[in-house]
C-alpha positions in Angstrom: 0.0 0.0 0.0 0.9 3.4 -0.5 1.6 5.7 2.3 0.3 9.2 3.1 3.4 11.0 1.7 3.6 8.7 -1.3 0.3 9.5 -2.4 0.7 13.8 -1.6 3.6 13.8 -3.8 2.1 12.4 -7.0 -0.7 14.8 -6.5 1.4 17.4 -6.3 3.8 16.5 -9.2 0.2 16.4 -11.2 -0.5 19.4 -10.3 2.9 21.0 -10.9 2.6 19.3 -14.3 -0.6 20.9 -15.0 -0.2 23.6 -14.2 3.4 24.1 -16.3 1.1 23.2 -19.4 -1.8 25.9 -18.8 1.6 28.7 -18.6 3.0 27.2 -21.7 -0.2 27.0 -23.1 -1.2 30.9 -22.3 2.0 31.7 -23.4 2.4 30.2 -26.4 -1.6 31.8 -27.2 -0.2 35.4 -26.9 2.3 34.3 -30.2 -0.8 34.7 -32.3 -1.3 38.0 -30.9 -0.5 40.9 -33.6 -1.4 44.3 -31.8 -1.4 47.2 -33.8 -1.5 50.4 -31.6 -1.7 53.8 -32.6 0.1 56.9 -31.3 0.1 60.6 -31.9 2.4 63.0 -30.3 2.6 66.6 -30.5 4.9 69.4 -29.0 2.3 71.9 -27.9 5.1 74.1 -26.3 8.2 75.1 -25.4 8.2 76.7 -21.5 11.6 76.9 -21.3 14.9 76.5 -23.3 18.0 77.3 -21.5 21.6 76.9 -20.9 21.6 75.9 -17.2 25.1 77.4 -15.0 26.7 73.9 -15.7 26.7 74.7 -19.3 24.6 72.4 -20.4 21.0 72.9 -22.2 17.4 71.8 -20.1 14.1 72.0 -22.0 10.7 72.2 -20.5 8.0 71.4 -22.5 4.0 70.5 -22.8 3.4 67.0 -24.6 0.0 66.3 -26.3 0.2 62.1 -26.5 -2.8 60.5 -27.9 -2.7 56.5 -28.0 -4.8 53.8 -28.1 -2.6 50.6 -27.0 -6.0 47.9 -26.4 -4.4 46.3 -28.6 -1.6 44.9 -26.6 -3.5 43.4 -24.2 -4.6 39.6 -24.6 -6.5 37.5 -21.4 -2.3 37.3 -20.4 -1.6 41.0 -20.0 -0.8 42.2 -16.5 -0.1 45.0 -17.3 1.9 47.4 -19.9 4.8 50.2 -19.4 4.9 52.8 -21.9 7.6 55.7 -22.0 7.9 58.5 -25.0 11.7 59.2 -25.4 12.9 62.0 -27.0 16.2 60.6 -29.3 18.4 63.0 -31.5 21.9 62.6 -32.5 25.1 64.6 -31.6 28.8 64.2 -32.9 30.0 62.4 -30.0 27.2 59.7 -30.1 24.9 58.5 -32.8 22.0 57.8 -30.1 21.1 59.9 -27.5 17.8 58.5 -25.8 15.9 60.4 -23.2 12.9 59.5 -21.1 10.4 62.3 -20.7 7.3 60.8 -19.3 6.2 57.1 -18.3 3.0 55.0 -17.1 1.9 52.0 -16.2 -1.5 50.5 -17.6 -2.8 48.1 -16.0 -6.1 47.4 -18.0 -7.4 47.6 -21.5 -9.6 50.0 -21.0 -7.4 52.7 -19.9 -4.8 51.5 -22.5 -7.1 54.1 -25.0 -6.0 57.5 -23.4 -4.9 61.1 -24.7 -3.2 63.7 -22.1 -1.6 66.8 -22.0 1.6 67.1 -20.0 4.7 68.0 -19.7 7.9 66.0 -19.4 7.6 64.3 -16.3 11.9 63.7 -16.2 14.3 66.3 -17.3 15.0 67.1 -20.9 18.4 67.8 -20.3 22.0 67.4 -22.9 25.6 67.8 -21.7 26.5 70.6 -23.6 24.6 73.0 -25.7 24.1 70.8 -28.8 20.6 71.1 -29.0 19.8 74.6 -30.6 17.9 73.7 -33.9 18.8 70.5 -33.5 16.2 67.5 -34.9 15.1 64.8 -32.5 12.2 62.2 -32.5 9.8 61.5 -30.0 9.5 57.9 -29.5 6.6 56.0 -27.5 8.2 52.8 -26.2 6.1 49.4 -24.5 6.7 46.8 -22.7 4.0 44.4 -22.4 4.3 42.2 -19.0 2.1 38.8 -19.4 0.7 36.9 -16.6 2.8 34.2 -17.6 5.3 34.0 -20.1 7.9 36.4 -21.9 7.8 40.1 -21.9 7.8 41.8 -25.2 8.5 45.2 -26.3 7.9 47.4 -29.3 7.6 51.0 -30.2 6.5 53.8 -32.4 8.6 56.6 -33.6 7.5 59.4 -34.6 9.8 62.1 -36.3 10.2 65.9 -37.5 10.6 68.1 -34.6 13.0 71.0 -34.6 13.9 72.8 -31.1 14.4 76.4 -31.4 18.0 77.7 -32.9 17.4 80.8 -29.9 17.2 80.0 -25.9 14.0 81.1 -24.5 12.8 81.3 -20.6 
């Protein structure tokens, strides 16, 4: 006969087993998933544009993001982290990437959302490089599934000029 602990370890390794096939299976499901979301952002204005006494240039500005990410989230979604970066290119380095503003979502329907803000982190470059200078504003994601791997994607969106004269 089989004993006590005998029997309460094959109905935990059945379990254990079971449930290591329902995250496979969830995660493998989210593989089929192709989201297509949708992003506007606009650069409403310029506060402030300054050389700051270390030398170096800050911006402050007011950000108009509209987005509708619903698409991202599957029955797996926990939740999503999006960021807009601005990224622009200097001659010391081919990528400069800052954050400006970030939020979690944690349901689908707040993943459809439009606000008016400004940079939540500073805009900020060592050096005065960024008179007239082009840069993109990027909205990043990173989708965290119940179960599974984490994905990430973005949108960027390009033409923006900063001014070519400082302004408080």
């Amino acid at each position: 006969m089989h004993s006590f602990v005998n029997r309460a370890n094959v109905l935990l390794t059945l379990a254990v087993t079971i449930l290591a096939i329902m995250c496979a299976a969830a995660s493998i499901s989210d593989t089929f998933n192709s989201p297509s979301p949708t992003a506007t952002i606009e650069v409403a204005n310029i506060h402030k544009f300054q050389k700051v006494s270390s030398g170096n240039d800050e911006i402050a500005m007011v950000l108009n993001i509209s987005a509708d990410l619903q698409s991202l989230f599957t029955w797996n979604t926990k939740q999503v982290f999006v960021f807009v970066a601005a990224e622009y290119e200097t001659k010391k380095h081919v990528l400069n990437q800052l954050s400006l503003w970030d939020t979690i979502i944690e349901s689908k329907e707040k993943a459809k959302f439009s606000v008016s803000i400004s940079n939540k982190y500073r805009f900020t470059d060592q050096g005065s490089n960024l008179r007239g200078k082009e840069f993109n504003l990027t909205l990043h994601w990173h989708v965290m599934p119940k179960t599974g791997k984490m994905f990430a994607d973005k949108i960027v969106l390009s033409g923006y000029r900063l001014p070519e004269q400082y302004k408080r």
